[in-house]
Structures are given as structure tokens and as C-alpha cells.
C-alpha positions as CSV (number, residue, x, y, z in Angstrom):
1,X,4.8,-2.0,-18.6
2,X,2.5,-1.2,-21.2
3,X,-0.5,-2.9,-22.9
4,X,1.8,-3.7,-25.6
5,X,4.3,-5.1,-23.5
6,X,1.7,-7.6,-21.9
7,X,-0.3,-9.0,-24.7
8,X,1.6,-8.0,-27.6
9,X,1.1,-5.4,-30.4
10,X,-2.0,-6.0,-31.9
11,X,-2.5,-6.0,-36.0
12,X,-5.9,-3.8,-36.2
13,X,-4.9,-0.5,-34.7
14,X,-7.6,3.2,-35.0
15,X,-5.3,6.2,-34.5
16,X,-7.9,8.7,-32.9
17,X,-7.9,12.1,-32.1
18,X,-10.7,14.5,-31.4
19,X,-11.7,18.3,-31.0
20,X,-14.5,20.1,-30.1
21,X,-15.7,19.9,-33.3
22,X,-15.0,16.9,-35.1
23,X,-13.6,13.6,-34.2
24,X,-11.1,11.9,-37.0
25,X,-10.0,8.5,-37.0
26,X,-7.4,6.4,-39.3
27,X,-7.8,2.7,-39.3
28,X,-4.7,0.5,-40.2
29,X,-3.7,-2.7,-40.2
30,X,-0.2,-3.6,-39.3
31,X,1.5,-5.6,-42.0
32,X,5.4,-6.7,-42.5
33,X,6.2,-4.3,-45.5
34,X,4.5,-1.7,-43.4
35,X,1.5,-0.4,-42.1
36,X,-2.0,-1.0,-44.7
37,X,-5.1,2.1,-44.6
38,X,-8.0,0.7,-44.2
39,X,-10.2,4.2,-43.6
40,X,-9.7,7.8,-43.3
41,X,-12.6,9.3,-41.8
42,X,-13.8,12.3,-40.3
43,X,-17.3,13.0,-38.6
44,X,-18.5,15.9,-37.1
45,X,-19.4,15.1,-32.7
46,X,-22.2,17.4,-32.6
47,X,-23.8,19.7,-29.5
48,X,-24.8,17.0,-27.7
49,X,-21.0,15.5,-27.4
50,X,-19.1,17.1,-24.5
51,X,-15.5,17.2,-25.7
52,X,-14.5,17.1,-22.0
53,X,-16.7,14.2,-21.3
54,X,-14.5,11.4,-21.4
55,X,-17.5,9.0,-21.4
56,X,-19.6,10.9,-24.4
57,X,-16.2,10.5,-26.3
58,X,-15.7,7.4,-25.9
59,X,-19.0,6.6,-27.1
60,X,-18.6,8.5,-30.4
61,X,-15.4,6.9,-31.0
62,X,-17.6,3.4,-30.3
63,X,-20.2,4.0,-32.7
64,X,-17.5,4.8,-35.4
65,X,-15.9,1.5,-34.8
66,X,-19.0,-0.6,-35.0
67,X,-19.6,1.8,-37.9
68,X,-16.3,0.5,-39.9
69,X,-16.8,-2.6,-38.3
70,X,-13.8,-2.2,-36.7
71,X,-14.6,-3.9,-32.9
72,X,-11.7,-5.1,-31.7
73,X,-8.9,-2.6,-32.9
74,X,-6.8,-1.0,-30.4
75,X,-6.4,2.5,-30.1
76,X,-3.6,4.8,-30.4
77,X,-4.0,9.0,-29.8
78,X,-1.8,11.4,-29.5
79,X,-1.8,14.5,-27.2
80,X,-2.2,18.1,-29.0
81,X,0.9,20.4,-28.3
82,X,-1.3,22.7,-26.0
83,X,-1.6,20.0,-24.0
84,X,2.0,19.2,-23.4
85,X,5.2,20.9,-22.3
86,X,8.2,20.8,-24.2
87,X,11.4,20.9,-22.7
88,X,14.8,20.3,-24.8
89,X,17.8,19.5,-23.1
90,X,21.6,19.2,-23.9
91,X,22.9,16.7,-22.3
92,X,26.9,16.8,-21.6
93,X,28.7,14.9,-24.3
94,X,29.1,11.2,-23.8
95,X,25.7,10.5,-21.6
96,X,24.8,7.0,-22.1
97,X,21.5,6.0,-22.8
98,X,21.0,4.1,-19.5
99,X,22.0,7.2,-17.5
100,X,19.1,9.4,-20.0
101,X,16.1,8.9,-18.2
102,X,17.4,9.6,-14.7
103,X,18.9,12.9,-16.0
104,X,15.3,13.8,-17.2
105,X,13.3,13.1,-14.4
106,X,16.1,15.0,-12.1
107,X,16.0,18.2,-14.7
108,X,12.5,18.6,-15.6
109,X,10.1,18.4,-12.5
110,X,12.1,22.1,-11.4
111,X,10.6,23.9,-14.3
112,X,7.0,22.6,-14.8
113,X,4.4,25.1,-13.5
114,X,3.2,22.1,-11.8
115,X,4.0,19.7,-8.7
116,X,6.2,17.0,-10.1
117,X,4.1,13.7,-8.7
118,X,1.1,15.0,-11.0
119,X,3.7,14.6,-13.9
120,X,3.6,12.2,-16.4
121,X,7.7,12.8,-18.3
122,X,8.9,11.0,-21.0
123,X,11.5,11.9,-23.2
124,X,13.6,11.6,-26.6
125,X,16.5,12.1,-28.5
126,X,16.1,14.9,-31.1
127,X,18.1,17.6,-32.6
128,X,18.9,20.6,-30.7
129,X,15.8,22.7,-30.2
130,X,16.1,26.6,-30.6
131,X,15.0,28.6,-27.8
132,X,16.2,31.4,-25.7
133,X,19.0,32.4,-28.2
134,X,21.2,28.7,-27.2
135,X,24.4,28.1,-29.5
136,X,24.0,24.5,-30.5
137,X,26.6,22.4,-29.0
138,X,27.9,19.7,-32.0
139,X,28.9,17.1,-29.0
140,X,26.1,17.2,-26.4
141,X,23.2,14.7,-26.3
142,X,20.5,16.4,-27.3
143,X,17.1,15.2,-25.7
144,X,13.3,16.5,-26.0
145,X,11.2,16.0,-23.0
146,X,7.4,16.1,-22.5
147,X,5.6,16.7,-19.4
148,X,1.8,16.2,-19.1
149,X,-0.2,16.5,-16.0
150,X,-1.2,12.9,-14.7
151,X,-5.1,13.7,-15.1
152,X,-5.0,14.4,-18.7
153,X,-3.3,10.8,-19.2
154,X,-5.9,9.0,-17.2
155,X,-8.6,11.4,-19.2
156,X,-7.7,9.3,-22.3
157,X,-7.5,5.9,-20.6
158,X,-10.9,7.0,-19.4
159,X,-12.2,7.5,-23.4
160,X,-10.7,4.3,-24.3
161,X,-11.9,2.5,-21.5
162,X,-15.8,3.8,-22.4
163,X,-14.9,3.2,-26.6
164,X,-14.4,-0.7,-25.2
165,X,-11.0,-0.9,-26.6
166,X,-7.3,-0.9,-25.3
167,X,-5.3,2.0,-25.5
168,X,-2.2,0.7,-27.1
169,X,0.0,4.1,-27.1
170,X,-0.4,7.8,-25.9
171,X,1.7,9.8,-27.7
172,X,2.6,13.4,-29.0
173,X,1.0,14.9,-32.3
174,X,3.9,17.3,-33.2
175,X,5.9,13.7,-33.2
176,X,3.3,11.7,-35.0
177,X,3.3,15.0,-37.7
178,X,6.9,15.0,-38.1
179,X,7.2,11.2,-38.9
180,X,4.4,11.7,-41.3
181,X,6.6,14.8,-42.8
182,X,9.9,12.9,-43.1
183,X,8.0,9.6,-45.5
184,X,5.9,12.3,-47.1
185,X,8.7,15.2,-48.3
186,X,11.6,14.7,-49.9
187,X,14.0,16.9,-48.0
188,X,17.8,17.1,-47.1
189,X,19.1,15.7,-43.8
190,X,19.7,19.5,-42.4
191,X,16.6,21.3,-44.4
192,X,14.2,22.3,-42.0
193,X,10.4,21.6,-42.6
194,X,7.7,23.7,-41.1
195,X,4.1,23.0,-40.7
196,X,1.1,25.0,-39.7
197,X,-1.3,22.5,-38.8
198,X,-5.1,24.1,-37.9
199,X,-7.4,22.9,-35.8
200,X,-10.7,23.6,-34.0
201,X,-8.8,24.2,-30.8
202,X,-5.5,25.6,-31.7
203,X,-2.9,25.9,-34.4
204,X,0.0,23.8,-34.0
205,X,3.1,25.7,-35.5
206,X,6.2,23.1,-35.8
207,X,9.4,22.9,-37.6
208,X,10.7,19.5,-38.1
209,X,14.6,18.8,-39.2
210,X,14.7,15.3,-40.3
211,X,11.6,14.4,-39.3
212,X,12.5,15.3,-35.6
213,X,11.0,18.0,-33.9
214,X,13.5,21.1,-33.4
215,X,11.1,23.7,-33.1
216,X,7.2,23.3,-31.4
217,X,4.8,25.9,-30.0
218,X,0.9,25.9,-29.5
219,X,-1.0,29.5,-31.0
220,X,-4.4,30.1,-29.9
221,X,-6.5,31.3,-32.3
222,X,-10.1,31.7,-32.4
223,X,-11.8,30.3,-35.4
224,X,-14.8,31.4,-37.2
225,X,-18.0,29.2,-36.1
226,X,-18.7,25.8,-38.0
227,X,-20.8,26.1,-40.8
228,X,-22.5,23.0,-42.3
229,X,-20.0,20.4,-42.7
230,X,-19.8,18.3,-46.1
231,X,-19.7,14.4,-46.1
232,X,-19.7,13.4,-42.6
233,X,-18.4,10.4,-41.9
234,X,-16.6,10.6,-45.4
235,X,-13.1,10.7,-47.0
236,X,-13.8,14.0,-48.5
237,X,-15.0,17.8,-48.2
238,X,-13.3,18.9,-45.2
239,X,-14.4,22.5,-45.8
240,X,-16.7,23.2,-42.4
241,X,-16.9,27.0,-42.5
242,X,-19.6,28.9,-44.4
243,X,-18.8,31.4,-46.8
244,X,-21.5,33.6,-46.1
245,X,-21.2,36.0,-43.3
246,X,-18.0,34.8,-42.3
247,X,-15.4,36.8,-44.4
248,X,-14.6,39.1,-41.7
249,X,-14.2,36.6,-39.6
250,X,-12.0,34.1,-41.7
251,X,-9.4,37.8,-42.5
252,X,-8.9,37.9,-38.8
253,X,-8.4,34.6,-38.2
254,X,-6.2,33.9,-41.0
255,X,-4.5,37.4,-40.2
256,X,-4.1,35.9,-36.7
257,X,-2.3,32.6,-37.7
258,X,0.1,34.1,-40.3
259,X,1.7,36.5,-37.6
260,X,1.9,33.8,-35.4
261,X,3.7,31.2,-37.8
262,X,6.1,34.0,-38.9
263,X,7.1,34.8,-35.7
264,X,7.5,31.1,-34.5
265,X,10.1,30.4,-37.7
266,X,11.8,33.6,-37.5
267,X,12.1,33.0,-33.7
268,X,13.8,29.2,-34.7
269,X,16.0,31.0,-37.8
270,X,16.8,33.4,-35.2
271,X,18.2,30.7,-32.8
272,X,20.4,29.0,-35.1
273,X,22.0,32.1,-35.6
274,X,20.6,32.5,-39.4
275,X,22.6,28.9,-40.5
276,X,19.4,27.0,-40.5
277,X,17.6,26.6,-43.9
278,X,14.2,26.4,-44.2
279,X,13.3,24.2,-47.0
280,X,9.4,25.2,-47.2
281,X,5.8,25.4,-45.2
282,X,3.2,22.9,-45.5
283,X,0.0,23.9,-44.3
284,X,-2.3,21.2,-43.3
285,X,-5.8,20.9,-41.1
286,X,-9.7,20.7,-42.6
287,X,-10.9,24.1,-41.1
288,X,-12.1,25.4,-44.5
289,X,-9.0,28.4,-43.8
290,X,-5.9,25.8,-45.5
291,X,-6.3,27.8,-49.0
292,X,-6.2,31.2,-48.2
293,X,-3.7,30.5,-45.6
294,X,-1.5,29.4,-47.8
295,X,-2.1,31.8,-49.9
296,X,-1.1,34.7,-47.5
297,X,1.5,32.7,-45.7
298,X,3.4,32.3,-49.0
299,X,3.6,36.1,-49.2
300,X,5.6,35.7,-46.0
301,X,7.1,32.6,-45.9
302,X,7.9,31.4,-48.9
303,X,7.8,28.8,-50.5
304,X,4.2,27.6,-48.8
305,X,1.9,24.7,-50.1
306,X,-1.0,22.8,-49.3
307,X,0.3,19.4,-46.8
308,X,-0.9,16.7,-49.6
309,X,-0.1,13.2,-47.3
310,X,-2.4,11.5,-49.5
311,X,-0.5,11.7,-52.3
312,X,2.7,10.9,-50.6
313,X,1.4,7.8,-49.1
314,X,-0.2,6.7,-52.3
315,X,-3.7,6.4,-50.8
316,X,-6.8,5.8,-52.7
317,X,-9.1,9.2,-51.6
318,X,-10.6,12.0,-52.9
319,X,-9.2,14.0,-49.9
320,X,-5.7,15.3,-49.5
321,X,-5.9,13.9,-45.5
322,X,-3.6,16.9,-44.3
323,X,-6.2,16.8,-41.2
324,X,-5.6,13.6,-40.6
325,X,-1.2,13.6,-41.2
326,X,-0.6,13.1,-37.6
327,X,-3.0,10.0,-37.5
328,X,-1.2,8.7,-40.5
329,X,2.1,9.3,-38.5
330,X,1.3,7.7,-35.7
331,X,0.8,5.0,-37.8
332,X,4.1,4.6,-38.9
333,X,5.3,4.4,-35.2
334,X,6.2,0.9,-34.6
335,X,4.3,-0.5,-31.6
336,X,8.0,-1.6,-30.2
337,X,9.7,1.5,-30.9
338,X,11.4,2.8,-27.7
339,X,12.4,5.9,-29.1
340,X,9.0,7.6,-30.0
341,X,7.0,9.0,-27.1
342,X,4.3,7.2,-25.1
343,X,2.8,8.9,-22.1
344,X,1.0,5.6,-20.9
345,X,4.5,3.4,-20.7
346,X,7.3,6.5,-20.4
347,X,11.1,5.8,-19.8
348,X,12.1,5.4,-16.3
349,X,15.5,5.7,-14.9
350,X,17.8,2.1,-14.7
351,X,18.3,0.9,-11.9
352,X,22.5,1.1,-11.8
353,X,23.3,-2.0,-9.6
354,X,26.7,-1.8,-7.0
355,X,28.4,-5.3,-7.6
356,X,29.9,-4.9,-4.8
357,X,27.3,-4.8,-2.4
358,X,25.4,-7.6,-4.7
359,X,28.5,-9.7,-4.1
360,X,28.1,-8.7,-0.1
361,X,24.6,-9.4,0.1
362,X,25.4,-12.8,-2.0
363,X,27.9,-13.7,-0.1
364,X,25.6,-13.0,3.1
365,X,22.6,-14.8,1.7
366,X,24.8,-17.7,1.0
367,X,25.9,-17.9,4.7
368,X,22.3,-17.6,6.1
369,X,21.2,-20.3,3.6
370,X,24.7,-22.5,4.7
371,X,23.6,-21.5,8.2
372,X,19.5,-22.4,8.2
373,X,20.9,-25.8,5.8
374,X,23.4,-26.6,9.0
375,X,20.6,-25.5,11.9
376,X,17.5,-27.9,9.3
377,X,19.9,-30.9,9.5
378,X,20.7,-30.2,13.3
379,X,16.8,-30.3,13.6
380,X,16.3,-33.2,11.6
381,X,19.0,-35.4,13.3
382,X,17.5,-34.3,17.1
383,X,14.2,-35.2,15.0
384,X,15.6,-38.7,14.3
385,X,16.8,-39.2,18.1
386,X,13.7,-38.1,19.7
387,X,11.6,-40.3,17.6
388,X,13.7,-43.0,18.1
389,X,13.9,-42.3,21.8
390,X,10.3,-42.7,21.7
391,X,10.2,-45.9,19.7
392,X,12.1,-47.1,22.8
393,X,10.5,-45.9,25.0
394,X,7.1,-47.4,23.8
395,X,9.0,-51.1,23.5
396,X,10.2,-50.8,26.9
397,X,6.6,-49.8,28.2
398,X,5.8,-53.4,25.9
399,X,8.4,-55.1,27.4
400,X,7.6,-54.2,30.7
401,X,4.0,-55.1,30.7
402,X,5.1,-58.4,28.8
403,X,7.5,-58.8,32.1
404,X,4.5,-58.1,34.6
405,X,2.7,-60.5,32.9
406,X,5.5,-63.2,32.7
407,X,6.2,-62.6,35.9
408,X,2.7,-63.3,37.7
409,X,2.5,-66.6,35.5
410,X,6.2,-67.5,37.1
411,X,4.6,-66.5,40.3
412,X,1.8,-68.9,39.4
413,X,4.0,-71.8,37.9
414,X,6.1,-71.6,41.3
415,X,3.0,-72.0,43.6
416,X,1.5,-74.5,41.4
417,X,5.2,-76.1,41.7
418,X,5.1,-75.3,45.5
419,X,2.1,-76.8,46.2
420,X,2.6,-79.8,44.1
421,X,5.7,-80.4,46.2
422,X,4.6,-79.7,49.8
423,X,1.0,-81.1,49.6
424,X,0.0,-84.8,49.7
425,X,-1.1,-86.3,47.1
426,X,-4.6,-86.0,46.6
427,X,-5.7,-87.8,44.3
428,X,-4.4,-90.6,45.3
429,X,-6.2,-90.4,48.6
430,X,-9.1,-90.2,47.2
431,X,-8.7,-93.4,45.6
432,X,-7.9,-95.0,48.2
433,X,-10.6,-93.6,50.5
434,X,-13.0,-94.6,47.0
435,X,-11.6,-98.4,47.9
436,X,-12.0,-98.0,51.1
437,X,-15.4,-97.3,52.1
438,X,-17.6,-100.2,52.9
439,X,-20.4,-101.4,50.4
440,X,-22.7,-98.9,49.0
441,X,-25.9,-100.7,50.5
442,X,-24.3,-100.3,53.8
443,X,-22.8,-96.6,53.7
444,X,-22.4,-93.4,51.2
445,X,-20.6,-90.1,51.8
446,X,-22.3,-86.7,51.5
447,X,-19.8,-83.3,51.7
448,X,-16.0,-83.8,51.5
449,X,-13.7,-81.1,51.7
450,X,-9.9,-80.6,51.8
451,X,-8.0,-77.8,54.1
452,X,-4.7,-76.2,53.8
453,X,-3.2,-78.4,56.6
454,X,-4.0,-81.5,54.7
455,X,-7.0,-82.3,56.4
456,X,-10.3,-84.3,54.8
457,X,-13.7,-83.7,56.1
458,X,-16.5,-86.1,55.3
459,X,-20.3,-86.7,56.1
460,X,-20.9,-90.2,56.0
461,X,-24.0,-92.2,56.3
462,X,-24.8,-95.9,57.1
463,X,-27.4,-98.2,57.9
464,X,-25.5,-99.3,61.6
465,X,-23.2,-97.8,64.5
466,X,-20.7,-100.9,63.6
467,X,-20.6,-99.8,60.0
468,X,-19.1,-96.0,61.4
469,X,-16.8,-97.2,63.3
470,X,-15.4,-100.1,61.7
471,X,-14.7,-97.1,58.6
472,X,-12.9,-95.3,61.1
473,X,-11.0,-98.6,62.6
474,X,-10.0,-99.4,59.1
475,X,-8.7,-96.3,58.4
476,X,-6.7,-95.6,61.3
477,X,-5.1,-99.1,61.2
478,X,-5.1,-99.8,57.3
479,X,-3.6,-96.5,55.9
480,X,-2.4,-94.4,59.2
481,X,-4.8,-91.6,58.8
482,X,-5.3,-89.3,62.2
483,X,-9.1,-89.4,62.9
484,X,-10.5,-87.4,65.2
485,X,-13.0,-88.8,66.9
486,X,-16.8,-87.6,66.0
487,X,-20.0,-88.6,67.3
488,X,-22.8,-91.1,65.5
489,X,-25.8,-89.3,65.5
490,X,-29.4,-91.0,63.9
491,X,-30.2,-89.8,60.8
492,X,-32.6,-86.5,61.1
493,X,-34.0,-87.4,57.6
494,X,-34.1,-90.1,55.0
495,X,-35.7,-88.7,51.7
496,X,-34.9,-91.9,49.8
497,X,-36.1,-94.3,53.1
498,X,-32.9,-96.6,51.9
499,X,-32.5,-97.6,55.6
500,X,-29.6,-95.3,56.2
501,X,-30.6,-94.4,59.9
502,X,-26.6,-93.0,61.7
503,X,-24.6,-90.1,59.8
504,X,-21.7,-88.7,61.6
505,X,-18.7,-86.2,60.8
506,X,-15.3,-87.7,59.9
507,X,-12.0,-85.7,59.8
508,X,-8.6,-87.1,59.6
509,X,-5.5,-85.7,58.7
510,X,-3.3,-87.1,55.7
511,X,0.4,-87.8,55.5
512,X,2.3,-86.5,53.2
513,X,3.9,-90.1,52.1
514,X,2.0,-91.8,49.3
515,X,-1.4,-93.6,50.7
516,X,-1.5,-97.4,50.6
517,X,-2.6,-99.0,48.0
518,X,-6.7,-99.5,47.2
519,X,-7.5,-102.7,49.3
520,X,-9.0,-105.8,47.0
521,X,-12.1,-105.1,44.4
522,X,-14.4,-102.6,44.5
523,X,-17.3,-102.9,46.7
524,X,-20.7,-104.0,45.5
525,X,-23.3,-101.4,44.7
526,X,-26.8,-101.0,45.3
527,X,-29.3,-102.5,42.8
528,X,-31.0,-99.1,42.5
529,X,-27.7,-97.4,41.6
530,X,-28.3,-95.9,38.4
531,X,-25.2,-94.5,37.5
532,X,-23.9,-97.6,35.7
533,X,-26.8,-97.7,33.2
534,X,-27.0,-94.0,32.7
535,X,-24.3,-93.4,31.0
536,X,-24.8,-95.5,28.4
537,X,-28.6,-94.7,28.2
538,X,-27.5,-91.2,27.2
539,X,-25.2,-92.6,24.2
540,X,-27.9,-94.6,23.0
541,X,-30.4,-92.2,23.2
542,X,-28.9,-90.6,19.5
543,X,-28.8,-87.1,19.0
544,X,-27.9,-86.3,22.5
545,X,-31.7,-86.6,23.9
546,X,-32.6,-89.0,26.8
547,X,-35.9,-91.4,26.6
């Protein structure tokens, strides 16, 4: 996919191309009716710009940018026919254009003098191409193919990348030349148009049938040396070579390209079997050569003129721009048009798709997804069950610990219940024991506890012998108690000195039948008791203190 494809064909567009002498540049603006000039420049690069240097270039073509004020065009160049190899192919009558590309990448790679992954091939439809004495077929496809190597492409990504603009198309000067030819020339359909274009490098030597190429070759020649140039940077004076001392140069040079353009259209008459008519030759380039070679050419091919694009294209300059008629083809070249070359984005085979096995692995794909949905919902109903599982499994845990629990309070409740129905009744002894003890003055009870065989122990004190035994008399006869018999000892000490002198130890057993009832009213109580009054001292007292 190329840069055009991704962000879309920009408006402000420099076609560039570049020599070892002079670098040339076309600014244009794309527009609905057509492309709009903006410039038409040409400036010399000078000794200290390595033509091989993709960074030095890239910083001339920079400065000529900023120069126009042109920062933020894209860039479009085309690669010189030396640079390229041309291959045209007949295809068999009937190829499709889907089944093109794959044809060219399976016929080409075989004859490049070069291994075929350091091959860049693109390819177009064109008229049939004359070469090694072919008979043009009327019914085959007829294609043109170009092969560059894969380091001169990424030689001009590199200049691009250093100019600081994107490099919108790379594509092939003969091409760009013939699309300038066909809006340029008035010619017939079938008249063939050649044009010896000159440059610093080489002389380009193309014959163009409708604007398409049908005959291409590259002739090197070498060139007198560069005089002063004239209006650098300018739209005119393209003249660069000196007059003085350089005559017998420019015969041999001119001598030189004239053999080598006759040969080339005799060679492409001589392939169409002497049927092809040649309608004229334009000769175009800024070499300071263009007027005495057409001058001589016409002697041999005739008729020969100047290439005037300027006039053709109606442009406002004092130069006729034949230099720079592959720059203004390239401009026509729509950004979106498939059928032009473009070494940066070139055609690839399509894919050809067996419905068959797409329905097979549809079908297949639908089972595995029928499959994974069956074995997810499997998953997500064990899911459901396990987590539920463990919901009850956690309430049981609850529920048994709530049991555990209910069950030790049963256990409690039933001894509670137990021992309120096997033991006596307690408190109701102990009233009756309360009633039953003589008057305080005369006795008191210290420590009384209770046993699990329903036995009361007591200390009791009293101021006689009589007063001990007639307790123990009373409650043997009165209430039934079993008393065991205990001895009456004299007090060992008597902090309060209230004249209780004999203590002894009583036990006796209760029965489990309700005790008698309290005998008659309470018995008197000492006069200094003071847990009558206290009681109501400590209400009295207000804000619970005591005085």
C-alpha cells in the first residue's frame, strides 16, 4: 500500500529529477479541471553535490523547496531508462486483468541479469513493443514490464526521506515523456512519435504510439563538459555548454547521438515489418546540443523539431521546458491511476480464492465455534452447580454450628429442667430455716452451703449450749430434717464481744417434699442491727453517696 493509499493524494505535488549536473523540478498543484504549474525551475547542483549521495540530494532538493516556498509538497520522480529494464510481453489472448500480475512476476524474474528478490517489477498494458524481429499478434494482451533493482528504489526513498517530504510515486521517465507527448502533439491513434531526449547522463531514445511506449532504449553518450550555466534557478537559458573550445567536442557528441537515434527507429520500423509510420522526431533536453541536433537529425530522420511542451501546455515562460517534458508528464499522472507505473506501490498478483475449500473451512469454523459455544455452556452450567454446591455447603456448615449451639442450650434447658425436678426446693428451705432460727440476740449463722445430695451445712453461733440444741430439737421435730449430730465448742474468738461464747457445725439433710411452713413472726433483732436503717440511709443520702 502506498503513501497515497494511506493518507490520500496530496494537492501540492514537486515532480523532481536530477543528474549529475543539474537538478529540475516542476511544482504543481492538483486541481479538478486538471493539474495548475506553479514553477519550472532548473538549478545547477554544483562539485560539492554528490549525485550518488542520497543525503546531499536530498538536501538540494530541500533548499529548492524552501526556496519556492514550497514545504510541504510531496514528491514524485521518475527513474531514467538506464536505470530500468524493459521487458514487453504478449500475453495469450483473453488474459484477465486479475490473472496480469501473476503472469509478470512468473515471466520476468528468468530474464533479469539479476536475482529476482532484489527486484522491484511492475508492469502495464501497452502496445506491442518491437524487438527481436516479433510479428505483432492483433489478439494478445500486450503488457510492458519494468524491473529495477530493490537498492535503487530505496536510493530515492532515501532522497526523499533527507528533502523532509513524502514520496508520493516512483515512476518511469520514458512513461512520464510519453503522456507529456500524447497532450502536447496532435497525432493519429497509429502514428508513431519519437523523441530523443538528452541528458547529462544519457540520451533517452523512445518512440511512443499513442502516448504509450512501443519502443525504449538508453544510449550512452559522453557529453562535452559544462560550461557556465545561464539563469540558475530560472525558467530560462538552458544552454550549459560553452561555445569556445568545445566544437570538436559537441561534432562528436552530436555525431554520436544521431547514429544512435537512427538506428533505434530504424530498428522499431524494422520490427513492424515497414507498416509503422513514423509521424516525426521531437528533440528535447537543456544540454546546449538540442539545435544542432535537430538540425543533423532532420537530415536523417525527417521531419525533426525542437520538443516545444511549453507551448502545448499553454505555460507562461520564456523557456520551451523540453528538459523538463517528463516532469510535466508525470504531472498529468493521476495519483489514483493504476495503470501508470509506480515502483514504490507495484502490482502484485490476486490472491484467486477456492470457494470450495472457503466453504470447507466455513463450514469447519462454524463447527468449532458450535462446538467451544456447546463445551462454554457445559462450563458455565458445571459453573452454576459447583457454586451452588458450595452455597450449600457453607449453609449447612451454618446450620450445623447453629445446631451445636442449640443443642448445648437443650442440653442446658434439660439439666436446668432435671434439676428443678429432682432437687428439693431450696428456696423454700431457706425460708423456713430464715423462720426458724431463734432471736438474733441469742444466735446468728456464719457459712452455709448446699451439696449435691441435698445436704445443708451451717456454722452457727449463740450465746448458750441450750440455745444449740434446742435449734437442732426444733428442727428435727418441727420440719423432719436429718441432723447429724455435731459438737458445741466455745467460741475461739469474739471480734464484736456480743456475748456469743458456743459455735458449732450443723448438717442436716433435706427432703425432697415441700418444707413446712415458716413458724409465727419473725424473730426480734438486735438493737445494734443496722441493716434495717441502712438501707434507707443510702436512699436518702441523694446522689447515691452515704453521710
Amino acid at each position: 500500500m502506498g503513501w497515497k493509499a494511506t493518507f490520500g493524494a496530496p494537492r501540492l505535488v514537486a515532480a523532481v529529477e536530477f543528474d549529475a549536473r543539474r537538478l529540475r523540478l516542476v511544482a504543481f498543484r492538483r486541481a479538478r479541471g486538471g493539474p495548475r504549474v506553479l514553477a519550472v525551475t532548473s538549478t545547477a547542483l554544483g562539485e560539492s553535490v554528490d549525485p550518488t549521495d542520497a543525503a546531499a540530494v536530498g538536501g538540494a532538493i530541500a533548499a529548492e523547496l524552501r526556496r519556492l516556498k514550497l514545504d510541504g509538497a510531496a514528491l514524485v520522480m521518475n527513474l531514467p531508462r538506464g536505470q530500468v529494464i524493459l521487458k514487453p510481453l504478449a500475453l495469450p489472448a483473453g488474459t484477465a486483468d486479475a490473472e496480469i500480475p501473476g503472469m509478470v512476476q512468473y515471466m520476468v524474474p528468468p530474464q533479469l541479469p539479476f536475482a529476482a528478490d532484489e527486484a522491484v517489477i511492475d508492469h502495464a498494458r501497452t502496445v506491442h513493443m518491437a524487438g527481436d524481429g516479433q510479428v505483432p499478434d492483433p489478439d494478445a494482451v500486450n503488457v510492458m514490464a519494468v524491473a529495477a533493482r530493490a537498492s535503487v528504489v530505496e536510493f530515492h526513498r532515501q532522497v526523499a526521506a533527507a528533502a523532509g517530504a513524502p514520496l508520493l510515486r516512483l515512476g518511469l521517465r520514458p512513461e512520464a515523456m510519453g503522456r507529456c507527448v500524447r497532450r502536447c502533439v496532435a497525432a493519429a491513434p497509429d502514428e508513431a512519435i519519437a523523441v530523443v531526449d538528452v541528458t547529462a547522463g544519457e540520451v533517452e531514445i523512445d518512440v511512443f504510439v499513442d502516448g504509450r511506449i512501443a519502443f525504449s532504449r538508453s544510449a550512452p553518450v559522453t557529453l562535452p563538459e559544462e560550461g557556465p550555466a545561464q539563469g540558475d534557478g530560472a525558467v530560462t537559458g538552458f544552454d550549459v555548454f560553452a561555445d569556445e573550445g568545445g566544437g570538436e567536442h559537441r561534432g562528436a557528441a552530436i555525431a554520436a547521438i544521431v547514429r544512435e537515434a537512427t538506428l533505434s527507429v530504424q530498428s522499431y520500423q524494422t520490427a513492424h515489418g515497414g507498416a509503422a509510420t513514423l509521424g516525426g522526431v521531437l528533440v528535447a533536453g537543456d544540454s546546449g546540443l538540442e539545435d544542432d541536433l535537430t538540425a543533423a537529425l532532420a537530415e536523417a530522420l525527417t521531419p525533426c523539431e525542437r520538443f516545444v511542451p511549453a507551448g502545448g501546455l499553454g505555460l507562461a515562460t520564456r523557456s520551451d521546458a523540453s528538459a523538463h517534458a517528463a516532469l510535466l508528464g508525470a504531472a498529468m499522472i493521476d495519483a489514483a491511476d493504476r495503470e501508470a507505473f509506480d515502483l514504490l506501490d507495484p502490482k502484485r498478483p490476486v490472491v484467486q480464492r477456492d470457494g470450495r475449500r472457503d466453504r470447507v473451512a466455513a463450514a469447519a469454523i462454524v463447527a468449532i465455534l458450535v462446538l467451544a459455544g456447546a463445551g462454554l455452556g457445559g462450563w458455565f452450567h458445571l459453573e452454576g452447580l459447583r457454586n451452588r454446591d458450595q452455597a450449600l455447603a457453607r449453609k449447612v456448615a451454618q446450620a450445623r454450628k447453629a445446631e451445636d449451639g442449640i443443642r448445648k442450650l437443650i442440653a442446658g434447658v434439660q439439666a436446668i429442667s432435671d434439676w428443678q425436678r429432682t432437687s428439693a426446693d431450696w428456696l423454700g428451705h431457706l425460708a423456713y430455716l430464715s423462720a426458724a432460727l431463734p432471736d438474733a440476740r441469742a444466735v446468728y449463722l456464719g457459712d452455709l452451703a448446699t451439696g449435691d445430695e441435698g445436704q445443708v451445712t451451717f456454722t452457727v453461733r449463740a450465746t448458750g449450749r441450750e440455745v444449740i440444741e434446742d435449734l437442732r430439737t426444733r428442727l428435727i421435730a418441727t420440719a423432719g430434717y436429718q441432723v447429724s449430730p455435731a459438737r458445741v465448742a466455745p467460741t475461739r474468738r469474739d471480734p464484736l464481744q456480743l456475748g456469743f461464747e458456743y459455735e458449732s457445725t450443723v448438717e442436716l439433710r433435706v427432703k425432697p417434699e415441700a418444707p413446712p411452713a415458716p413458724p409465727g413472726a419473725s424473730p426480734g433483732r438486735p438493737d445494734n442491727d443496722g441493716s434495717a436503717t441502712l438501707l434507707p440511709q443510702r436512699l436518702n443520702a441523694g446522689r447515691g453517696r452515704v453521710r
